[in-house]
FIKE-888978 format. One line per 10 residues: for each residue x, y, z of C-alpha. Coordinates in Angstrom, 2 decimals, always signed. Each point is the difference from the previous one (the first is absolute). Layout:
N
X Y Z; ...
***
This chain:
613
+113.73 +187.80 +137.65; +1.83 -1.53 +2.97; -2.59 -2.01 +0.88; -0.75 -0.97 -3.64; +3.94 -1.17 +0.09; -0.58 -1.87 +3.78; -3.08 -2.60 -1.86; +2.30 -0.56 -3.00; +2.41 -0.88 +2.15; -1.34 -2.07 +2.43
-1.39 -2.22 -2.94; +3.15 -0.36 -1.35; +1.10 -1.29 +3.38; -3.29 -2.10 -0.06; +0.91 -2.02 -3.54; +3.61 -0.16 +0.65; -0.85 -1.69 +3.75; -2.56 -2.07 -2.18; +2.53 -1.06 -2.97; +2.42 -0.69 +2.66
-2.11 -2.49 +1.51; -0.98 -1.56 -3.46; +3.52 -0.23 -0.80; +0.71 -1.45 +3.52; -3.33 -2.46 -0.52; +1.45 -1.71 -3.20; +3.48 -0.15 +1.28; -1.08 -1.92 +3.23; -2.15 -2.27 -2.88; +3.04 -0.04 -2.30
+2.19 -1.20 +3.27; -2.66 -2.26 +1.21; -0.38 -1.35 -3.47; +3.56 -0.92 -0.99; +1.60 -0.41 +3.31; -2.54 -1.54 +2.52; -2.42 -2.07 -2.10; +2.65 -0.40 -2.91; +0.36 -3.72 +0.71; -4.15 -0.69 +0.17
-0.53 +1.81 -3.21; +2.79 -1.74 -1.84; -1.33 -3.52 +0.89; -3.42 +1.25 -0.74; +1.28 +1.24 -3.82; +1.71 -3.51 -0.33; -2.62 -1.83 +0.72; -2.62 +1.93 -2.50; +2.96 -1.00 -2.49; +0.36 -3.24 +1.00
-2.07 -2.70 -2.03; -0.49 -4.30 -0.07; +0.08 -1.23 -3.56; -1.04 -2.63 -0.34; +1.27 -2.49 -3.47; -2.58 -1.73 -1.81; +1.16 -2.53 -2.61; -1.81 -1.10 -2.68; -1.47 -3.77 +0.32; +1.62 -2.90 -1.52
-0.77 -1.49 -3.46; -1.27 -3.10 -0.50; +0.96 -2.21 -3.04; -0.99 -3.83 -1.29; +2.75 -2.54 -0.47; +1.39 +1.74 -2.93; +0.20 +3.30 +1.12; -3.36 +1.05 -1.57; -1.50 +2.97 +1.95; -3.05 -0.98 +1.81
+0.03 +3.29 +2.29; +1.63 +2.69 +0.13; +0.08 +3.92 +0.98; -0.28 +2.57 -2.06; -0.02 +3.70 +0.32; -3.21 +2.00 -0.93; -0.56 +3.72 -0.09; -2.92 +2.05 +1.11; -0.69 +2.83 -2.11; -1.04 +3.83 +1.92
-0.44 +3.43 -1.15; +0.05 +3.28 +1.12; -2.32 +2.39 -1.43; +1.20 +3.06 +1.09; +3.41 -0.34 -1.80; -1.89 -0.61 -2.64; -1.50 +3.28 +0.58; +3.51 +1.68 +0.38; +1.03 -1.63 -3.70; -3.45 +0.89 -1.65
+1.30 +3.94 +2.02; +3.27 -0.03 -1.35; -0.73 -0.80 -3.74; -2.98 +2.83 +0.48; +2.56 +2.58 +0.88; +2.43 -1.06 -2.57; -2.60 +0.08 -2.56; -0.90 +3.93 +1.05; +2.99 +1.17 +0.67; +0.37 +0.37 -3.61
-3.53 +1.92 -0.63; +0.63 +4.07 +0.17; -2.81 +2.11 +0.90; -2.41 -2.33 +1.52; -1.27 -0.61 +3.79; +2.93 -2.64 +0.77; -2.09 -1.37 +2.88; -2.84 -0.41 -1.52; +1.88 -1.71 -2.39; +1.96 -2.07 +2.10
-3.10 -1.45 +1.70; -2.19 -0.37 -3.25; +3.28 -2.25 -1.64; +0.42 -2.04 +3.60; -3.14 -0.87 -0.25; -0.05 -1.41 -3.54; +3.80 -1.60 +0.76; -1.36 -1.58 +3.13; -3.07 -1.62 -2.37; +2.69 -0.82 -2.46
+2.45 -1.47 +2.70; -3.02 -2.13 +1.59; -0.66 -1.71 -3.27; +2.85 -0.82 -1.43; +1.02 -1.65 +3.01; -3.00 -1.76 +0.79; +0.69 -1.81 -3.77; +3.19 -0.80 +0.60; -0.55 -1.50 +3.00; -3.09 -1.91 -0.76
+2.22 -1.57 -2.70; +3.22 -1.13 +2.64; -2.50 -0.48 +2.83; -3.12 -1.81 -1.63; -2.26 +2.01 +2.01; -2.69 +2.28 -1.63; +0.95 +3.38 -1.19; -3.09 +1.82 +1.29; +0.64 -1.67 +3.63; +3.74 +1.55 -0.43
-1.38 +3.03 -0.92; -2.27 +0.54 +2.74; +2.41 -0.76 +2.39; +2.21 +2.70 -0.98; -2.38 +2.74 +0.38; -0.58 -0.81 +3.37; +0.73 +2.70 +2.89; +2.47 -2.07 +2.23; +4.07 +0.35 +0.35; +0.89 -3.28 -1.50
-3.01 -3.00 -1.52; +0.98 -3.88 -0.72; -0.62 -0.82 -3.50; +1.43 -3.34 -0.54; +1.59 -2.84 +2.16; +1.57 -3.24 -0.30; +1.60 +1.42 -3.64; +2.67 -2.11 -1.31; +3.72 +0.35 -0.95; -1.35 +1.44 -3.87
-2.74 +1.84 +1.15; +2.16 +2.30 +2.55; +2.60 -0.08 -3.07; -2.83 +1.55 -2.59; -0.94 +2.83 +1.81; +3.80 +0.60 +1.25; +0.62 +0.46 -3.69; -3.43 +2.46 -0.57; +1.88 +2.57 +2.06; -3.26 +0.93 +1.67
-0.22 +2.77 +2.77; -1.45 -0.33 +3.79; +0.61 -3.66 -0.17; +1.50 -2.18 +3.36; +0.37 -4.59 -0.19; -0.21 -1.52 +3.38; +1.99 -3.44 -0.09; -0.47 -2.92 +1.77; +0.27 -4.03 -0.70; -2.65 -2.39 -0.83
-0.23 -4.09 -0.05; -0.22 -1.80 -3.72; -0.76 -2.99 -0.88; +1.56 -0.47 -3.66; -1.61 -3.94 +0.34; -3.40 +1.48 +0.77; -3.14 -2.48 +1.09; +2.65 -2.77 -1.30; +1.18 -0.48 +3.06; -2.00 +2.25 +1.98
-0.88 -2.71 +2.75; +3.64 -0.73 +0.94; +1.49 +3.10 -0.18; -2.71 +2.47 +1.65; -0.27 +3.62 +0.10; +0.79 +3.00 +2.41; -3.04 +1.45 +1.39; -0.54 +3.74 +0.43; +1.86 -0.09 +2.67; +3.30 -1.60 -1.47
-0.87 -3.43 +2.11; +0.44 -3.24 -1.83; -3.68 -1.53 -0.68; -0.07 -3.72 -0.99; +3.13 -1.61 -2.09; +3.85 +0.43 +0.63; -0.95 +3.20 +0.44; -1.57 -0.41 +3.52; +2.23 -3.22 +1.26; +3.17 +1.67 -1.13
-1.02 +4.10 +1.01; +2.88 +0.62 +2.58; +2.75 -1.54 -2.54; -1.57 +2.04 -2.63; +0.14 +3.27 +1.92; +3.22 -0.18 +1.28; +0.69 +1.49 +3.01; +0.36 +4.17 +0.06; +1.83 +2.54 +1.28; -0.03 +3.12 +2.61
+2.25 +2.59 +0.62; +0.16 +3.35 +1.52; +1.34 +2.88 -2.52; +0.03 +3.64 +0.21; -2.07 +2.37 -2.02; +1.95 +2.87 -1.62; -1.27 +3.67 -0.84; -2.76 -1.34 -3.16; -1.45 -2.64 +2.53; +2.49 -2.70 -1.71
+2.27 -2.38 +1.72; +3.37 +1.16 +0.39; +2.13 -2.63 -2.47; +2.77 -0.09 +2.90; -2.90 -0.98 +2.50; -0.64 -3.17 -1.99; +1.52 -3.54 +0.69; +2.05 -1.65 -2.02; -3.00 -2.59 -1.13; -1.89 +2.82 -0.99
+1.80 +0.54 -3.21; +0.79 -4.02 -1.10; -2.06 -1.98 -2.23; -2.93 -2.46 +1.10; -0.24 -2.99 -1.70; -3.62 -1.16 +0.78; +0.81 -3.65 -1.45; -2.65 -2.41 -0.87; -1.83 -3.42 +0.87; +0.47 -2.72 -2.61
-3.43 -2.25 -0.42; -0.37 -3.70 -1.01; -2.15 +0.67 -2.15; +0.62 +0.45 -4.26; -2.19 +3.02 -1.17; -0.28 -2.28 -3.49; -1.28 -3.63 +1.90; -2.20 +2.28 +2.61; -1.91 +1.94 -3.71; -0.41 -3.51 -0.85
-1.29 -1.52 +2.80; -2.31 +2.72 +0.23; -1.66 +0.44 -3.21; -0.56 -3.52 -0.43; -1.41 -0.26 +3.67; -2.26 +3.13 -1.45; -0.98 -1.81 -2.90; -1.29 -3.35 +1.61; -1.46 +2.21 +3.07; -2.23 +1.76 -2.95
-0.52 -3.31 -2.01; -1.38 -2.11 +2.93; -1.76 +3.34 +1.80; +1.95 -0.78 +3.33; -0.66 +1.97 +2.91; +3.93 +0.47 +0.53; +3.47 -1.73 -0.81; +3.27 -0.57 +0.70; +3.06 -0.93 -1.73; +3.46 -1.11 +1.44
+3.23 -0.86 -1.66; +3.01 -1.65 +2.71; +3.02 -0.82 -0.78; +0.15 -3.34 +2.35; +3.88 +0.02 +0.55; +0.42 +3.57 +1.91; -3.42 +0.82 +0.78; -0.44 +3.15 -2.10; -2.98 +1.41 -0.94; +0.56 +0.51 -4.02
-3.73 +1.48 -0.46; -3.27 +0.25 +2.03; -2.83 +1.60 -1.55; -4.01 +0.29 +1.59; -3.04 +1.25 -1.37; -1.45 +2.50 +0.73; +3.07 +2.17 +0.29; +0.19 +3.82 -0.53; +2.86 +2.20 -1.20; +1.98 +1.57 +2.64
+0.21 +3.05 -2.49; -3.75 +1.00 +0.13; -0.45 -2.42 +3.82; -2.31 +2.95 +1.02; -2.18 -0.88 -3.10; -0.69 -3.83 +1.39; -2.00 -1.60 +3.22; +1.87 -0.54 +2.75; -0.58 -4.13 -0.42; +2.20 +0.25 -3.08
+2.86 +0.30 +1.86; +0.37 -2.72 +1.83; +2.25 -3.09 -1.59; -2.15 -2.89 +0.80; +2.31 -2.79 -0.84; +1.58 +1.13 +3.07; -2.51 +1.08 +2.77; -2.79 -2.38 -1.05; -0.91 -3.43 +1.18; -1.68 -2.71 -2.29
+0.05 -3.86 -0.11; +1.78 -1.26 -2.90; -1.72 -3.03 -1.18; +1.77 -2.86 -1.95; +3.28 +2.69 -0.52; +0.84 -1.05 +3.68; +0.06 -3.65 -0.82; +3.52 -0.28 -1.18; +0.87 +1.66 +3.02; -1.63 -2.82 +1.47
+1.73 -2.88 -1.87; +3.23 +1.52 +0.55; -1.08 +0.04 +3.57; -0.77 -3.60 +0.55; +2.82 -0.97 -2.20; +2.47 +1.52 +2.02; -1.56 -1.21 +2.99; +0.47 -3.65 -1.66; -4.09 -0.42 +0.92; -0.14 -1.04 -4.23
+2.23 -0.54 -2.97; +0.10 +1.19 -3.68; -1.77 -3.31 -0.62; -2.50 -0.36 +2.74; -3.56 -0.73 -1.37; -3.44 +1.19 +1.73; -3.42 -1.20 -0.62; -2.06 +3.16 -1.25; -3.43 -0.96 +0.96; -1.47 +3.33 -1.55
-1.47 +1.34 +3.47; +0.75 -0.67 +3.84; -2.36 +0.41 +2.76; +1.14 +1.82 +3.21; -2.96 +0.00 +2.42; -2.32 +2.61 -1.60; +2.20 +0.97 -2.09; +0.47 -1.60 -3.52; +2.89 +1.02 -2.03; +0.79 -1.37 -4.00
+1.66 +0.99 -2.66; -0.19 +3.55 -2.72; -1.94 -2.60 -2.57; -1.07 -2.92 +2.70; +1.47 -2.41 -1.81; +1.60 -3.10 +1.99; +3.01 -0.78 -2.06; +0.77 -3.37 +2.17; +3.91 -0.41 +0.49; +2.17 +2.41 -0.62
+3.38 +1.38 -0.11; +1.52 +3.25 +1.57; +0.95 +1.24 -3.16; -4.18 -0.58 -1.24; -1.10 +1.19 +3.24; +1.64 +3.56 -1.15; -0.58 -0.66 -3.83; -3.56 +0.24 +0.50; -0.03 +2.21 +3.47; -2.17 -3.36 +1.66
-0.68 +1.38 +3.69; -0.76 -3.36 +0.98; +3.08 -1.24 -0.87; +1.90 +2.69 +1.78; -1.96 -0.60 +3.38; +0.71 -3.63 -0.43; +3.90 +0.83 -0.41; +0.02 +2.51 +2.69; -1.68 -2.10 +2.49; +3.06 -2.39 -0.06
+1.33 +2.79 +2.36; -1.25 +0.00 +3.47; -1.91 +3.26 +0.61; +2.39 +1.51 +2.51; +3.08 -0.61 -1.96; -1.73 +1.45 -2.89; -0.99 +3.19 +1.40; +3.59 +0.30 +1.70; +1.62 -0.45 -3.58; -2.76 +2.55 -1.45
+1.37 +2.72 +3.07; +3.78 -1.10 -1.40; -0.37 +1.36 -3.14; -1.83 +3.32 +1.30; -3.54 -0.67 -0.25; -1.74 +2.80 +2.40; +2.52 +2.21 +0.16; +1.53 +2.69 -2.55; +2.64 -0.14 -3.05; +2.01 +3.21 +1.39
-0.28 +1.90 -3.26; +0.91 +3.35 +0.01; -3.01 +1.45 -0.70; -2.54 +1.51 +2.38; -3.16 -1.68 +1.12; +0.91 -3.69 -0.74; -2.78 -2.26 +2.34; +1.10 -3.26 +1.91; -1.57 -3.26 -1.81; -3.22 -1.28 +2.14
+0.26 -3.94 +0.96; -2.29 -2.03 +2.71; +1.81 -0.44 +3.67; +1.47 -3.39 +0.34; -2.41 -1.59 +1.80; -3.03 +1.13 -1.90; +2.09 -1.61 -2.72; +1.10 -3.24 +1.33; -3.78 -0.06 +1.38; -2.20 +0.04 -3.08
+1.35 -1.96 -3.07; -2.09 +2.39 -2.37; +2.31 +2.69 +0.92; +2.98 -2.52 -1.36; -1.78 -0.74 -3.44; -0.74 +3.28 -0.89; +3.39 +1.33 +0.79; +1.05 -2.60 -2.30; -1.40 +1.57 -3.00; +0.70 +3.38 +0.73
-3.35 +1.41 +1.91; +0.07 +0.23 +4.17; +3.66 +2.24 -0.17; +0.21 +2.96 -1.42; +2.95 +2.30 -1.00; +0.95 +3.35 -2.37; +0.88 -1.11 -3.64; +3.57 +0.98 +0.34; +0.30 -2.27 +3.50; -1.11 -2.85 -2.82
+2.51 +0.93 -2.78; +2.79 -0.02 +2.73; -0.99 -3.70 +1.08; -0.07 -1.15 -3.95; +3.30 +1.89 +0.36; +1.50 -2.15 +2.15; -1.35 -3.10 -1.87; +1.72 +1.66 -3.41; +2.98 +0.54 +1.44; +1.12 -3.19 +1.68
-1.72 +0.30 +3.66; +1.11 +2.93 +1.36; -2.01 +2.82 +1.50; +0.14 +3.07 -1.26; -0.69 +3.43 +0.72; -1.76 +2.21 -2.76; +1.22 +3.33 +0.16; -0.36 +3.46 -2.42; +3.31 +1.61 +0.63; +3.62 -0.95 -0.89
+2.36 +2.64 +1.03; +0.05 +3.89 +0.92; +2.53 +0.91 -2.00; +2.01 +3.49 -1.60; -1.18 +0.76 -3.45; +2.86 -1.41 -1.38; -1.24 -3.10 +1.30; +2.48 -0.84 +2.87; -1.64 -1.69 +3.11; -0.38 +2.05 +2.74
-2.74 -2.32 +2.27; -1.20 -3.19 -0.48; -3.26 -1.40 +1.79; +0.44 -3.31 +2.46; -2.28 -2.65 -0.74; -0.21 -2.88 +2.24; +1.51 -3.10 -0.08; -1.28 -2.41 -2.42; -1.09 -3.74 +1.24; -0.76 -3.06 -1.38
-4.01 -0.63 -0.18; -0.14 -2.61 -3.18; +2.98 -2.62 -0.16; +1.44 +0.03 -3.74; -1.47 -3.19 -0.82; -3.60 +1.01 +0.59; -0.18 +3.22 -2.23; +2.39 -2.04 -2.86; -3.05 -1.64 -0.19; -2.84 +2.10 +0.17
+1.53 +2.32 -2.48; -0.04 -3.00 -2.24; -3.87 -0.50 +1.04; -0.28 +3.54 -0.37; +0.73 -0.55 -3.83; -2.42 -3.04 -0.77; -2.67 +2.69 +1.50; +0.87 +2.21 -3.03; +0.63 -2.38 -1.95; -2.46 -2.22 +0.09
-2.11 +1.00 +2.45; -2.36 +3.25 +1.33; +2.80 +2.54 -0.96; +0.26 -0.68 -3.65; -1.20 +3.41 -1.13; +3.36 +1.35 +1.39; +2.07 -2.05 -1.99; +2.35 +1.61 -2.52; +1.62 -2.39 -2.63; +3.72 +0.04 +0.31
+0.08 -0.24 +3.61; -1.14 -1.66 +3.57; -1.97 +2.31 +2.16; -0.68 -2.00 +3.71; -3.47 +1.39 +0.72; -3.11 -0.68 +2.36; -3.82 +1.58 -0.68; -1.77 +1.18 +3.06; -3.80 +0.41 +0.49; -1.57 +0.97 +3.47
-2.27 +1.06 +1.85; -0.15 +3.43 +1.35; +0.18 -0.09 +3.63; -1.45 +2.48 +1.73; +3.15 +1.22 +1.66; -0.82 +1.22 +3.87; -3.45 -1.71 +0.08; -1.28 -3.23 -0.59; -0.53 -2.67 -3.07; +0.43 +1.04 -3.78
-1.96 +2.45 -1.99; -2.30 -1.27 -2.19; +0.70 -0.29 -3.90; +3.49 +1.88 +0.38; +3.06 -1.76 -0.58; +3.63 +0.59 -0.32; +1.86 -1.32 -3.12; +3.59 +0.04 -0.40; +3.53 -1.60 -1.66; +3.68 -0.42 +1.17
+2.67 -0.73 -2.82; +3.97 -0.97 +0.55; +1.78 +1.14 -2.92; +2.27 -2.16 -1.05; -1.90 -3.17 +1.59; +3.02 -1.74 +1.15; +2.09 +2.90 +1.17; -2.57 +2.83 +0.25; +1.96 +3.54 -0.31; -3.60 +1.51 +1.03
-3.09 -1.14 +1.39; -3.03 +1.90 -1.55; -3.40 +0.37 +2.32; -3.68 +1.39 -1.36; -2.52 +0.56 +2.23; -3.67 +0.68 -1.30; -2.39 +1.40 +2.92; -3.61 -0.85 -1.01; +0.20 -0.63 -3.63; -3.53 +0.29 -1.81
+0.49 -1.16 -3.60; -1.42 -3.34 -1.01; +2.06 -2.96 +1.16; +2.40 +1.65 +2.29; +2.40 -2.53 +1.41; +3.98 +0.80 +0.34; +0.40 -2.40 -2.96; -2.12 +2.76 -1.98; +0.60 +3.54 +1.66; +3.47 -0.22 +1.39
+2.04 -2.43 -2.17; -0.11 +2.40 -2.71; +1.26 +2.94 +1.57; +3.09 -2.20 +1.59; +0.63 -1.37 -3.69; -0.03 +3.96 -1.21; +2.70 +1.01 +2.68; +1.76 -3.33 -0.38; +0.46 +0.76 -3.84; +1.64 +3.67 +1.00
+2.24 -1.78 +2.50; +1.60 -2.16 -2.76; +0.88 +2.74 -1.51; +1.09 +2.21 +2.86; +1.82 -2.87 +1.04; +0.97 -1.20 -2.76; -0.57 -3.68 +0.58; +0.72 -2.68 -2.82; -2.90 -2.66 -1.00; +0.52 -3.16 +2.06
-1.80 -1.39 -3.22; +0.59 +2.21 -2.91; -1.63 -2.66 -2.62; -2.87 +1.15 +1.02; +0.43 +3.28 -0.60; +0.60 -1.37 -3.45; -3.21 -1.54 +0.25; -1.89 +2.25 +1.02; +1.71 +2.49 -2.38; -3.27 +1.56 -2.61
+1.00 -1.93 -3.67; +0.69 +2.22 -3.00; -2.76 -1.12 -2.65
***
């Protein structure tokens, strides 16, 4: 017995030794714990607390001159479910449902009704949310029976949609949010607004020129994350909690001239099968762009739906030689140089001979003397060399760099392409390269660096600067940044575009550029018809052409100048005169109304009037 009593003993004195040195153990790791590495742990803790938030705000609006939206953000909702609370619902209605059967196997029961809720469950939803999502029921279906935690069953849902199935009170259902870019103005004005890629990076338009504005700038700041993994309110800066006003960038442009100027640029591109076009509407006085529309375009709605070559805005990144359109720039040139006067008279021979080359006129006719105002009337080449060669060749091609030929409007639009002229001493060396500069083929620009020079004809002499945007501004329409354009010069004395306006009117008239007469009023116009260079080789291309029309609206103190340009035309007859008039005359007719400009000679309108029988 005693030595029964000695082992229980000495065990006793083994455990107690053993808890003792357990207990000893985790109060040395308590001590060490909350005394010696106290200060590492709590900087440790902090810092898996501590968090950088960073603030993204939503990207700027943009609006026409009236405040029409022309882009804007919206948010959008992406639409998940989780089957397995599904499950749990189609579970809880099951035992409900049994709980009120006596004297049956309840969980048999239970499973045999889950299963038939679950069925029941998965339809009924899959119905209701083919009808708020527009997707296929079946597709809905399936996706719920599949064996994952959480499946995506719709995105990009808007405002309604999410509101729909809110209101259907279905279970196991979860919205993601985010924002997306609209374009209310669609493939309207697709090529001067642009698009956001993927990515959220401005591609082509304001959209690309103007990104950084249009982002804004965001924010960082450190917070710390409470018990649910949420930041702490008292962590957060004062900003954090304050409204953002995104603001938004005010266009030139009129979403009702731009419609215009498209669909009747779409309606002479399909009429005269033209390979691509381009319409422009200026206002000559401040240099805003009121519309610009190109075909092909795309909508920046559906851009993933187009070829990349649809996006780009040719009147703006694409050379061509402008043909008898450049030869008021011409006469307002030499007039303003004093080299001739309103009344000068050439002889018009019909051709001219230049070594091997031999140049002569659209219809070879030699018209004999004639006037300045003729020489435009019926776009003679001859008698533009002949006027143009009263300038000697070096003072010519210094007054052609003056007014910016070579080098680039300064739009604000990405991608615009410098104008292409000869050096100076290729062009003082070979007189060819005078005469056909004279009537518009040897230079070559974009068709808005052409509008902006009739701009500065229309508007009294001065250079101007086209540009798309107006203002950023708050969305009650209070400026907050206004772009700098440069200085404006004299290029045309007063004198010398008084008068070519007044040619400009004979041409329309009387002249090439009657079909974009309108009866009531005095449109200054000029027809073009050229050859298509072959830009960054040599020569022209064979059997294409170029046909195009500028108008001044009103004639004599032109609140817009209207351009057309036709790129390879292939109906029957296809001269500016034929192609292009009519589609300035269209968007003339809509600018008398926008603008609502009086007849300068309503008895015609009178006239012209249909009688009652």
């Amino acid at each position: 017995m005693r030595s029964i009593r000695r082992q229980t003993t000495s065990r006793l004195w083994l455990v107690g030794i053993g808890v003792l040195a357990a207990a000893g153990g985790l109060g040395y790791r308590l001590y060490d714990l909350q005394v010696t590495q106290a200060s590492t742990l709590q900087e440790r803790a902090a810092l898996q607390r501590e968090r950088t938030v960073k603030s993204e705000r939503p990207r700027a609006g943009i609006v026409d001159r009236r405040g029409v939206a022309l882009a804007l953000d919206e948010p959008i909702f992406d639409l998940y479910a989780h089957p397995f609370l599904i499950d749990a619902e189609a579970k809880l209605l099951a035992s409900r449902q049994a709980s009120r059967q006596k004297g049956v196997d309840r969980e048999a029961l239970e499973a045999k009704l889950a299963a038939q809720h679950r069925q029941a469950l998965r339809s009924e939803m899959a119905l209701a949310l083919a009808q708020a999502t527009g997707r296929p029921a079946a597709e809905i279906a399936a996706r719920l029976t599949e064996n994952r935690r959480t499946v995506a069953l719709a995105r990009g849902l808007g405002e309604n949609a999410r509101e729909r199935i809110v209101q259907a009170k279905l279970p196991g259902l979860e919205f993601g949010s985010r924002r997306r870019r609209f374009y209310p103005d669609g493939a309207n004005s697709a090529a001067l607004v642009g698009f956001l890629n993927y990515e959220g990076q401005g591609q082509g338009g304001v959209e690309q020129f103007y990104h950084k504005r249009l982002t804004g700038a965001s924010s960082s700041y450190p917070v710390t994350l409470g018990p649910g993994g949420l930041p702490l309110a008292s962590t957060l800066p004062t900003e954090a909690f304050e409204g953002f006003e995104p603001g938004r960038l005010a266009l030139t442009i009129d979403a009702r001239v731009q419609r215009a100027a498209r669909l009747a640029l779409e309606r002479g591109v399909e009429a005269n099968r033209v390979t691509r076009g381009a319409a422009i509407v200026l206002e000559p006085q401040s240099g805003e762009i009121l519309a610009m529309a190109v075909s092909p375009s795309f909508d920046n709605n559906r851009y993933g739906e187009f070829p990349p070559a649809h996006f780009k805005n040719w009147a703006v990144s694409d050379l061509y030689e402008p043909g008898s359109t450049f030869k008021p720039v011409n006469v307002a040139l030499a007039l303003s140089a004093g080299a001739i006067r309103p009344d000068t008279v050439v002889n018009d021979s019909g051709s001219m001979s230049f070594g091997r080359y031999t140049l002569s006129n659209y219809d070879r006719r030699a018209r004999g003397a004639i006037s300045v105002t003729k020489v435009l009337m019926v776009s003679s080449n001859i008698g533009m060399i002949r006027l143009m060669q009263k300038m000697p060749p070096t003072a010519y091609y210094d007054k052609l760099r003056e007014i910016g030929i070579g080098g680039a409007g300064g739009v604000d639009l990405p991608g615009e392409t410098r104008g292409i002229i000869t050096n100076r001493t290729q062009f003082a060396k070979y007189p060819v390269q005078v005469a056909t500069v004279a009537f518009g083929q040897g230079v070559a620009l974009t068709p808005l660096q052409l509008a902006s020079l009739h701009g500065a004809i229309a508007n009294g002499g001065m250079a101007i600067q086209p540009h798309l945007v107006r203002a950023f501004e708050n969305d009650e329409g209070q400026v907050l940044w206004k772009p700098e354009h440069r200085s404006t010069k004299r290029i045309f004395t007063s004198e010398a575009t008084v008068a070519v306006r007044e040619m400009m009117m004979h041409v329309v008239e009387e002249g090439t550029g009657k079909p974009a007469r309108i009866p009531g009023y005095r449109i200054g116009g000029k027809t073009g018809t050229a050859q298509k260079a072959n830009i960054g080789g040599r020569g022209y291309l064979a059997g294409k052409k170029i046909t195009s029309f500028v108008g001044y609206l009103p004639a004599r103190n032109p609140r817009y100048v209207v351009l057309v340009v036709l790129d390879e035309p292939k109906s029957g007859n296809a001269f500016g005169s034929t192609t292009a008039a009519p589609i300035v005359r269209e968007i003339c007719q809509e600018l008398i109304s926008y603008g609502n400009l009086p007849p300068s000679h309503p008895q015609e309108l009178l006239a012209a009037a249909p009688k009652k029988p």
